[in-house]
C-alpha positions as CSV (number, residue, x, y, z in Angstrom):
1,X,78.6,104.2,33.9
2,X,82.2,105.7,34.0
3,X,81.3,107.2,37.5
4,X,80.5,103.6,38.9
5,X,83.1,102.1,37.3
6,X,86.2,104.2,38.6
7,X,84.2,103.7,42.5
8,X,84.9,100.1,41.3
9,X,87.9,100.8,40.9
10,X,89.4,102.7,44.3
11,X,87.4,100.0,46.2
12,X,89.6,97.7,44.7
13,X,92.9,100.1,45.0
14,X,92.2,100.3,48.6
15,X,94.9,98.5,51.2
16,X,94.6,98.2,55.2
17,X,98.1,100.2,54.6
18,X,96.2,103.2,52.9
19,X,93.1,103.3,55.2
20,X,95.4,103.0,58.0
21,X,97.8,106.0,56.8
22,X,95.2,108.1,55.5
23,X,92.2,108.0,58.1
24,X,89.8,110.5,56.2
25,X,86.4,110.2,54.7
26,X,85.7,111.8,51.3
27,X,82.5,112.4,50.2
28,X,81.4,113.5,46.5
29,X,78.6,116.2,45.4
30,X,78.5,115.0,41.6
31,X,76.4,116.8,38.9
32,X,75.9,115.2,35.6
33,X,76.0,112.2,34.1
34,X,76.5,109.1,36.9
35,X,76.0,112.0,39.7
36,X,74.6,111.6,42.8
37,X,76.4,111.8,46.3
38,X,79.0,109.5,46.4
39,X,81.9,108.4,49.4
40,X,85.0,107.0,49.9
41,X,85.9,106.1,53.6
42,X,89.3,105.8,54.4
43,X,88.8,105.8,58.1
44,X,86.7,102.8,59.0
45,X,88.8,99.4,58.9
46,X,89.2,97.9,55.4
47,X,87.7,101.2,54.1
48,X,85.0,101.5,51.5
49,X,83.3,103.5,48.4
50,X,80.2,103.7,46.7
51,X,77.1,105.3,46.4
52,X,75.4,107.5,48.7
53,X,76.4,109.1,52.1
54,X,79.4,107.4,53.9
55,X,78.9,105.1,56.7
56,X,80.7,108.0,59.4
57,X,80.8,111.9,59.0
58,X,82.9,112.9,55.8
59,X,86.1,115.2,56.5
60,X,85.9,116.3,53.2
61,X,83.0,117.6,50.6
62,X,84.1,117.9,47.3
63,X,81.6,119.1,44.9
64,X,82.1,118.9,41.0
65,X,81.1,117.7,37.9
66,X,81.0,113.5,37.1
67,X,83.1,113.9,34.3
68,X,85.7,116.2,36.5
69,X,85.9,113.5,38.8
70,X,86.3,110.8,36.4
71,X,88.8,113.0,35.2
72,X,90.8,113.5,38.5
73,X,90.6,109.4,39.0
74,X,92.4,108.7,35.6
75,X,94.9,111.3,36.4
76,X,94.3,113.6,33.6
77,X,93.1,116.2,36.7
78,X,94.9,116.5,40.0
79,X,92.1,117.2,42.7
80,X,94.1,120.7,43.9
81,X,94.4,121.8,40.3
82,X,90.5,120.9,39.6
83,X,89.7,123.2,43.0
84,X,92.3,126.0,42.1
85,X,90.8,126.3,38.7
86,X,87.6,126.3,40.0
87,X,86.4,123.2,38.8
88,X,85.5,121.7,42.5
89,X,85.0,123.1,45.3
90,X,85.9,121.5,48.8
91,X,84.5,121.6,52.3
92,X,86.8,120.7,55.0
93,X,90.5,119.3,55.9
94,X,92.5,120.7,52.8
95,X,95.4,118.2,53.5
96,X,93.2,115.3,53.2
97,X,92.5,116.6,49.6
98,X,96.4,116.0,48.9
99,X,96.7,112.6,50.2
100,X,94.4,111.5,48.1
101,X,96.1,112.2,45.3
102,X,98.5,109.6,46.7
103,X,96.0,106.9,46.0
104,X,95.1,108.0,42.2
């Protein structure tokens, strides 16, 4: 599904350069189609994303619908602009929330 396929797709956008830079661990409340919890860890060396809880402690929850997030990842929604509008909500380092919209 679209939600599998763009978790393909930032496992493959990930660099030792971004995991090194960013050092945060995201994980993904998603409702809807493809939902589930979800992670990407940008802490652990060569980082990694997929399904279900991430490997260490997530600095950041982010809880929104699949189709949001597939949204944010093909930059038709900017993560700070889904949670302004209310469209996400997030749990933890706020800052962390902007640098990964350096990666999308």
């Amino acid at each position: 599904g679209p939600v599998a396929e763009t978790f393909r797709v930032i496992q493959g956008a990930m660099s030792e350069e971004y995991v090194r830079s960013t050092q945060g661990v995201f994980q993904f409340e998603l409702s809807g189609d493809g939902g589930g919890t979800w992670y990407i860890d940008l802490k652990t060396e060569g980082g990694s994303a997929g399904f279900g809880k991430p490997p260490v402690t997530a600095d950041v929850v982010m809880s929104m619908s699949s189709a949001d997030f597939v949204k944010m990842f093909t930059d038709k929604l900017k993560p700070f602009m889904a949670f302004m509008s209310g469209h996400s909500s997030i749990i933890g380092d706020m800052m962390l929330t902007l640098s990964l919209e350096k990666m999308l």
